[in-house]
N, C-alpha and C positions, 0 to 999 in steps of 0.2 A: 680514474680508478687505479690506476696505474702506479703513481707515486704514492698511493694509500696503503699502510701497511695493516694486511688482514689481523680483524683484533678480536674475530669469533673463537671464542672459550670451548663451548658446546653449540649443536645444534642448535637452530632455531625452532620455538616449536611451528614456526607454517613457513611461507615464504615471504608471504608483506615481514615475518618478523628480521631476518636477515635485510632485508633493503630498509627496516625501519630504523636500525643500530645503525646504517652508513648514514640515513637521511639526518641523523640528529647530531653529526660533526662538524666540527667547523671545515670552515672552505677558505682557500690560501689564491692569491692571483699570482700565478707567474708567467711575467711579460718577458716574448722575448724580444731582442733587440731589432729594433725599422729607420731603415734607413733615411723614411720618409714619410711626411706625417698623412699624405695622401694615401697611403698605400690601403688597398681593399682589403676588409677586416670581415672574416667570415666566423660564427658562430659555432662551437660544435659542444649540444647537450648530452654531455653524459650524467646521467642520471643515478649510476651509481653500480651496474653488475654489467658482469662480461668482458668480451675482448675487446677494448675499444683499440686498445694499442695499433692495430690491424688497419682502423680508420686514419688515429694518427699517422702512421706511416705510408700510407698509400697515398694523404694530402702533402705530406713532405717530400713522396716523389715525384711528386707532381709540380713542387716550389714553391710549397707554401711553408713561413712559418707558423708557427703553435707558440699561441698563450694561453693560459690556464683561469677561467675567473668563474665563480658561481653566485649568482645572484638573479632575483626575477630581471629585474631594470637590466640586465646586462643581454636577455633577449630581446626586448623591444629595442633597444639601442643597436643593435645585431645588423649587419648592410646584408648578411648573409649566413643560414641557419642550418645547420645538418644535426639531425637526430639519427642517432642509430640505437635503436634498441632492440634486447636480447632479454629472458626471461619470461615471468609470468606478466601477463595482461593487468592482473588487479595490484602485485605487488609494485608495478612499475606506475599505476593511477595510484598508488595512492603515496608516496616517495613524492610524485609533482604536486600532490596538492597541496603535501604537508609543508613543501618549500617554497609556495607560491608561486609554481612554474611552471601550472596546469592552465592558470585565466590566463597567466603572459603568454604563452603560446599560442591560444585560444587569441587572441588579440593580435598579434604578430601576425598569424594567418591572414584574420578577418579582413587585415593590410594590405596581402597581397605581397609580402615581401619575399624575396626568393628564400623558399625553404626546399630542406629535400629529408623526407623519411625516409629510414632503411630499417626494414621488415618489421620485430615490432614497435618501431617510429611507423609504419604506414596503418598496421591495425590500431593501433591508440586513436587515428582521427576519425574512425567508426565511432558509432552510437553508442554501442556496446560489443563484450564478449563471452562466449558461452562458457571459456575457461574458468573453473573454481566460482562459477558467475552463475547469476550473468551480473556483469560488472559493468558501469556505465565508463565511456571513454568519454573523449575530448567533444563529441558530436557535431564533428565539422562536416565528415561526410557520411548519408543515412547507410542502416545496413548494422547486420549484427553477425562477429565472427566467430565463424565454428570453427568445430575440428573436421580433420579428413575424415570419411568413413573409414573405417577398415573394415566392416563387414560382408565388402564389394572384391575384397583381394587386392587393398592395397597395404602395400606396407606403409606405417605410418610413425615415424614423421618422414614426412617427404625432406629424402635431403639427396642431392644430386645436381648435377648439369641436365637444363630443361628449356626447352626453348618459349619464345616469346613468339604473341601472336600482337604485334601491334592495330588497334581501332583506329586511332587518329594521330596525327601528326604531335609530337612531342621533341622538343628541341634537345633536349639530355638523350635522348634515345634514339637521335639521327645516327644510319649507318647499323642497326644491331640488328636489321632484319636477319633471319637464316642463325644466328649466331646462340650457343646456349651461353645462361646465366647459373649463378650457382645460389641451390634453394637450399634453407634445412628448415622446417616450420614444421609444426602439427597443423597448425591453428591457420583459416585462411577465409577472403572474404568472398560472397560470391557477388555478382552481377544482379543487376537489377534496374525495372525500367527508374527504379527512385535516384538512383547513381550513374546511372552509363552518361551523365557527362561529363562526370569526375574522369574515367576507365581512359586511359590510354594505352594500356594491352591486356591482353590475357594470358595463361599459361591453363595447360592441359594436362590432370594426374585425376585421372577418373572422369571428371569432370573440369570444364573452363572455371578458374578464380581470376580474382583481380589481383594480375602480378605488379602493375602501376598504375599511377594514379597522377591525372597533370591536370590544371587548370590557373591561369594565367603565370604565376611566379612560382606556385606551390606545387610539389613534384611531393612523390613517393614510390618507393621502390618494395615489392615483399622480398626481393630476391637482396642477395651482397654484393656489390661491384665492387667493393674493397677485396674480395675473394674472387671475385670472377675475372681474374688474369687482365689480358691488356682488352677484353670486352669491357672489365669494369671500370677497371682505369681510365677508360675515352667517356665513359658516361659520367665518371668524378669530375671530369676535365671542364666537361661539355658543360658539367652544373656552373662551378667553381669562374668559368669564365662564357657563363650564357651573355653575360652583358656586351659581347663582341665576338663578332661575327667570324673572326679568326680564329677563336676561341673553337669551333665546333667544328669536330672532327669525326670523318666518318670512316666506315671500316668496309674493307671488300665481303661482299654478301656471302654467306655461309650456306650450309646446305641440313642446318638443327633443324629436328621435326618433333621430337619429343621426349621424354626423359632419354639420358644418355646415359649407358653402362660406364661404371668409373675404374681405370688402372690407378691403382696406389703406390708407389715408392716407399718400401719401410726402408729407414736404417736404425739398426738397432747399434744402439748407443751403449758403450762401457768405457772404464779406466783400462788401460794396458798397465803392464808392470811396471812405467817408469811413471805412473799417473795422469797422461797424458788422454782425453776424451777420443774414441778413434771409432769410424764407423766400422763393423765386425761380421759375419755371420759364420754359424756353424751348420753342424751336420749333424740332425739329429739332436740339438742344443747344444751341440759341444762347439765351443769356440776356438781353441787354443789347437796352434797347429801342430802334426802329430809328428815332423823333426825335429831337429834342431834344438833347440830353448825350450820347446812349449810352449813358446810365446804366445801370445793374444795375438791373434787373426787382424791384421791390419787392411781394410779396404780406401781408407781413405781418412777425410776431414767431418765433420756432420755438414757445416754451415756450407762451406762448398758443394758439398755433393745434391744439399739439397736444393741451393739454388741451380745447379745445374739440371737436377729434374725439372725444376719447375720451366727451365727454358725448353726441356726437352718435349713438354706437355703434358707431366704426370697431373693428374686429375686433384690429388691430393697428396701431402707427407707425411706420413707418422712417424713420430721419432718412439723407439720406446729404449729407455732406462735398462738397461740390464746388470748395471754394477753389482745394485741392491744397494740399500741401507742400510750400513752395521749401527748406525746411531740415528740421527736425525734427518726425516729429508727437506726440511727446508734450510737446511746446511748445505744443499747441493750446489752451491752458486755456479759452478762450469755448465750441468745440465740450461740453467736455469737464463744464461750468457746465450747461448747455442740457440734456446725460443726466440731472446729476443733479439739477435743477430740476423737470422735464417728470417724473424716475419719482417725485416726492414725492405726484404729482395725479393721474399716467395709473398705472393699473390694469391694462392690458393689456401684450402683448408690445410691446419698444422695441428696434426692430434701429437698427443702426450702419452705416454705410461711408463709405470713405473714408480713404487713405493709409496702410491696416492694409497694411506688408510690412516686411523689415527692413531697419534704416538705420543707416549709421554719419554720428554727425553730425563738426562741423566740427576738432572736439579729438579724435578717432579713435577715440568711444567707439561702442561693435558694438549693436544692440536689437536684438536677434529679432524677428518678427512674433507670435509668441507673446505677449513681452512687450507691446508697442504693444495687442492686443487684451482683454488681462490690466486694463490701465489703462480699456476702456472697458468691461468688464462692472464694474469697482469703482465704477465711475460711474453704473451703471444700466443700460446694454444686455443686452441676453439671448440678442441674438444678432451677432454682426459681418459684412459682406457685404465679401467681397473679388472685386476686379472686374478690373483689370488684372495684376496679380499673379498671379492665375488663369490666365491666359491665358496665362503665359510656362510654368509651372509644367506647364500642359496640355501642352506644346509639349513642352517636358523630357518628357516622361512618353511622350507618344506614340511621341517619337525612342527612348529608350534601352529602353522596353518594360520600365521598374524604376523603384522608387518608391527616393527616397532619405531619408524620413522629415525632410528639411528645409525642404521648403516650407511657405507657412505655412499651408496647408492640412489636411497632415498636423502638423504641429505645436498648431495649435490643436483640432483636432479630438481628436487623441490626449491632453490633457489636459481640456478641455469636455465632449468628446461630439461626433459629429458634426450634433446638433441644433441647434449653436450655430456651426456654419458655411453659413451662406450664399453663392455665387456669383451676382454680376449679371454677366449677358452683354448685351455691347453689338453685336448686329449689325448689319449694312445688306443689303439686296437686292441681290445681283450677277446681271443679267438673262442668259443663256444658249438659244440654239436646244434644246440637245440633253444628255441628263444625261452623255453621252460625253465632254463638253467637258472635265469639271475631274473630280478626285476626292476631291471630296467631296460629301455626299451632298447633293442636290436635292431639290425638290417643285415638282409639276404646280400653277399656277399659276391660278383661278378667272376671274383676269382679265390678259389679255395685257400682257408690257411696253410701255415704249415705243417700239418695233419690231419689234413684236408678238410677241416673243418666248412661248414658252410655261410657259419652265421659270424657273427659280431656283435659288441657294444663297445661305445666308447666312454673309455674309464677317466675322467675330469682331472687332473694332477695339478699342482699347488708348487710352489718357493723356483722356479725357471723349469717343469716337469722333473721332481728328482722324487715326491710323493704324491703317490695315488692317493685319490678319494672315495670313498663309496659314495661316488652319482657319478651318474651320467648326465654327456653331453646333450641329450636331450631334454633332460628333466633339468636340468642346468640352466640350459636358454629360456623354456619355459614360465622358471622361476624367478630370472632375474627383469624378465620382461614384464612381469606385474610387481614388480619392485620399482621398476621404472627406469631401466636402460634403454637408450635409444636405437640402438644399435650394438650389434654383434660383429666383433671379429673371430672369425673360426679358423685355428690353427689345428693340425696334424701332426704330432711329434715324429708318428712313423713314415711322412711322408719329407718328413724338412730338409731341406739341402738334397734331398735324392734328383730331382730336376727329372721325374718319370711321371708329372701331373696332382693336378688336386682329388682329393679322396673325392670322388662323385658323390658315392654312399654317404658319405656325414653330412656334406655341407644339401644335401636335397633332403638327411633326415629332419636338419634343424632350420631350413628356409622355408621347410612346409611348415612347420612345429609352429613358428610365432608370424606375428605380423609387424615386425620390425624388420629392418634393412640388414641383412646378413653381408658380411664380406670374406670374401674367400682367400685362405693363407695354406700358403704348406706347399711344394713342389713343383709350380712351374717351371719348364725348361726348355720351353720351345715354344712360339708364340699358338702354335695350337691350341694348346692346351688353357690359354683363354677362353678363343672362343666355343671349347669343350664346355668348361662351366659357366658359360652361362647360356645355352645352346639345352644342357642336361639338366640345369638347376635353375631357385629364382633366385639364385644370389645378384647381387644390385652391384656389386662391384668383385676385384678380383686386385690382389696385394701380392705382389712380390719384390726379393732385398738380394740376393746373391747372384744374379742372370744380370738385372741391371747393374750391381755396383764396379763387376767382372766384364761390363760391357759386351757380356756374349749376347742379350737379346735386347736390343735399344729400343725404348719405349716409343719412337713412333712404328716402328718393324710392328709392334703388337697392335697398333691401333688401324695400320693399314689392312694388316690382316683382317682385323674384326669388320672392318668398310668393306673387304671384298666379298664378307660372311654374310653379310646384312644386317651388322649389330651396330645399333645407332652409336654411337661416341662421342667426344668432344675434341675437334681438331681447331685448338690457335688456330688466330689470323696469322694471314704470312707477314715475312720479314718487313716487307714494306707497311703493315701498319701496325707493327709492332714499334717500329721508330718515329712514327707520329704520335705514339706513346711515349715516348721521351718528356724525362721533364724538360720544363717550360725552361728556356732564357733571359737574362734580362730579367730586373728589379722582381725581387720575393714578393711574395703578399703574406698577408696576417691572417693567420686561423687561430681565432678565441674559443678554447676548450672547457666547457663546465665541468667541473672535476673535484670530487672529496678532497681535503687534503688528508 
């Protein structure tokens, strides 16, 4: 998917129809060069949506090369088969049938050949799923997958560091006891006496699901080890060389018990005046420092800094765009260098934002936001943050009380998943006597305006906060959460660069408000102040860009703290098995990738 250049015009009208335009192109093999005609040739089906880049690159640090070939015969020929799929359940069953690569599969298995699913590659081998369904899968293993409840008070989709309860002995999964993996699903299977001796672990969000699945050669994963740092990486390893016994590597025990609160690393991304991409933050939005020149705020590199978080053990990275778009943004190529630079070394989740909506450029050609978004998961993202777009979209929505499947909301969502839609909201404080005043909704206020006001709302603002909107941040999230965002990032303008904590009041109005994963932005400055919000609030995570890039609060200071608080988190292995994660030495092997051209 990778090398396929996005050729959606308009929306799709559902989601098989988006994978049904990639399913009807042709397919191109590119073989790369082997030293040796022995050499171990591993399979990897991409089917047509999402980030696979992420998988690529996590088997090439591993030492493997990548060929590119699509055909059914090129699975059964397969010594070794990784699926990784992303999206919807029926648009991704019906893309393999259309190609013949639903019985080849089905047949491959039946073999026993080593294969390994990843997440939904592990739901597809179910019976069926309840998604846009019920849709029948591959029916290798019984059992039909739902969604999470959220009726229960979870936020749904589950996406996070979450720990494994391993059943029975499984060779890829030696060493992960204690250790979290990184989840993002709605959709998940549960246990039963018809399957438990497929199950080789469980995981726990509300309820135990089947997070893996082993039986003699055939593995499956719900979680991503391409995303789960050098946890995931030892179980790529472990697959990729199960056929020797040197090959499998284990990791010192961890002490994961269940979902884990996630620290973010944002760097936000712009041009400086010589055009040069440079990580930045401001005060209150403003980036340019206030002697000298007025220059642009220089922190740093993007692709360095981010792999430096990732060694440092930030949870996740968000890059977001702040140049803006005076014309086109799939013109951005520097942004766009920077995804797929940064996903060669970071291991973790890499969200995007930034001028994802649609644009007709200057020759009167139409991009969807679909597309625009399309271009930055082949790049590396995993997930895309729309911010002002949102907001107009909310606006629509609230007025006509009907969704009209064009925003790019529901348009990405409906081909992704909605785990791979993000909303950042940019509000400000609008201080009020009385919650009579406006209508929208307020909170009682800990500490008086400055005219002693008692109440608040917050006022949603558009183009980097330089225009308010009439909504609020409540009715904001709201609305974009039956649009179909999977997640909330919640910023504070009056709180930003201040380094005197996160708005309590906001991020508790709108964590209570939806049943999606809130992440908290705006103000940390001392590692307290993590474990404040999530201690006061149910936000799922906690983002900060100017502490860490200034190196005043270093992201493990934040996570020891939270351990001494008793807020579960995700702590790397140590150094020592993080270099048993080292790629391999000695002669490359072959990974054969199925892939649109």
């Amino acid at each position: 998917m990778e090398a396929a250049p996005c050729a959606v015009s308009r929306p799709p009208s559902s989601a098989t129809a988006g994978y049904s335009q990639r399913s009807k192109r042709s397919f191109t093999v590119r073989a790369s060069a082997s030293s040796s005609s022995s050499h171990q040739t591993v399979t990897l089906l991409d089917y047509g949506a999402g980030n696979v880049r992420s998988v690529r690159n996590a088997i090439r640090h591993l030492g493997f090369n990548i060929r590119d070939v699509q055909k059914a015969e090129d699975i059964m020929s397969a010594d070794r088969l990784v699926f990784p799929g992303v999206g919807a359940f029926g648009a991704a069953m019906e893309v393999l049938n259309q190609n013949g690569l639903g019985e080849a599969l089905r047949m491959y298995i039946e073999k026993d050949k080593p294969f390994l699913g990843i997440c939904l590659g592990l739901q597809l081998l179910f019976d069926s799923s309840e998604e846009n369904g019920p849709v029948k899968g591959l029916g290798v293993i019984p059992g039909t997958v739902g969604r999470f409840d959220s009726t229960k008070g979870l936020a749904v989709p589950h996406i996070g560091w979450n720990a494994l309860q391993p059943v029975k002995d499984s060779g890829i999964l030696q060493g992960i006891e204690g250790q979290h993996v990184y989840f993002v699903h709605s959709y998940r299977a549960l246990p039963s006496d018809d399957n438990k001796q497929w199950i080789s672990s469980l995981c726990n969000y509300g309820e135990n699901f089947v997070s893996s699945v082993s039986r003699g050669n055939v593995n499956a994963v719900q979680f991503h080890p391409e995303k789960s740092g050098a946890v995931g990486l030892s179980i790529l390893r472990n697959f990729l060389r199960q056929s020797s016994s040197s090959g499998i590597k284990t990791l010192v025990p961890g002490k994961a018990s269940k979902l884990a609160k996630r620290v973010i690393a944002c760097l936000d991304v712009r041009a400086n005046d010589k055009g040069d991409l440079v990580v930045t933050k401001g005060d209150q939005y403003d980036v340019r420092e206030t002697t000298g020149e007025n220059e642009v705020r220089n922190l740093g590199k993007p692709v360095e800094l981010a792999s430096q978080y990732y060694k440092d053990g930030a949870d996740e990275v968000s890059f977001l765009n702040i140049t803006g778009f005076r014309d086109f943004p799939l013109g951005d190529l520097p942004m766009l260098q920077v995804l797929r630079s940064a996903s060669e070394n970071v291991f973790v989740p890499l969200t995007v934002g930034g001028g994802i909506r649609d644009f007709t450029d200057a020759n009167g050609r139409y991009y969807t936001s679909l597309e625009v978004a399309s271009e930055y998961f082949r790049s590396g993202a995993d997930k895309v943050s729309i911010g002002s777009d949102a907001v107009f979209a909310a606006e629509e929505y609230l007025c006509t009380e009907a969704k009209t499947g064009k925003t790019s909301i529901e348009q990405i969502s409906r081909v992704y998943g909605n785990q791979a839609v993000v909303v950042s909201i940019d509000p400000r404080r609008v201080y009020i006597k009385s919650p009579d005043e406006v209508k929208f909704k307020s909170v009682r206020l800990t500490k008086p305006g400055p005219n002693g006001e008692e109440y608040a709302w917050y006022q949603c603002t558009v183009k980097g906060g330089r225009e308010g909107r009439s909504i609020g941040a409540y009715e904001l999230a709201k609305a974009v959460e039956q649009l179909g965002a999977g997640e909330i990032l919640l910023n504070c303008i009056d709180c930003d660069g201040q380094g005197e904590g996160y708005d309590i009041e906001l991020i508790k109005l709108v964590s209570d408000a939806v049943t999606i994963p809130v992440i908290a932005s705006s103000g940390a400055g001392v590692v307290q102040h993590f474990s404040e919000v999530f201690e006061k609030t149910n936000a799922s995570a906690a983002l900060a860009a100017g502490i860490f890039h200034r190196n005043e609060v270093p992201i493990q200071s934040v996570k020891e703290h939270l351990l001494e608080k008793g807020v579960e988190v995700r702590t790397p292995p140590t150094e020592q098995t993080s270099q048993s994660n080292k790629p391999e030495m000695g002669p490359r092997r072959t990974v054969v990738v199925v892939q649109p051209a």
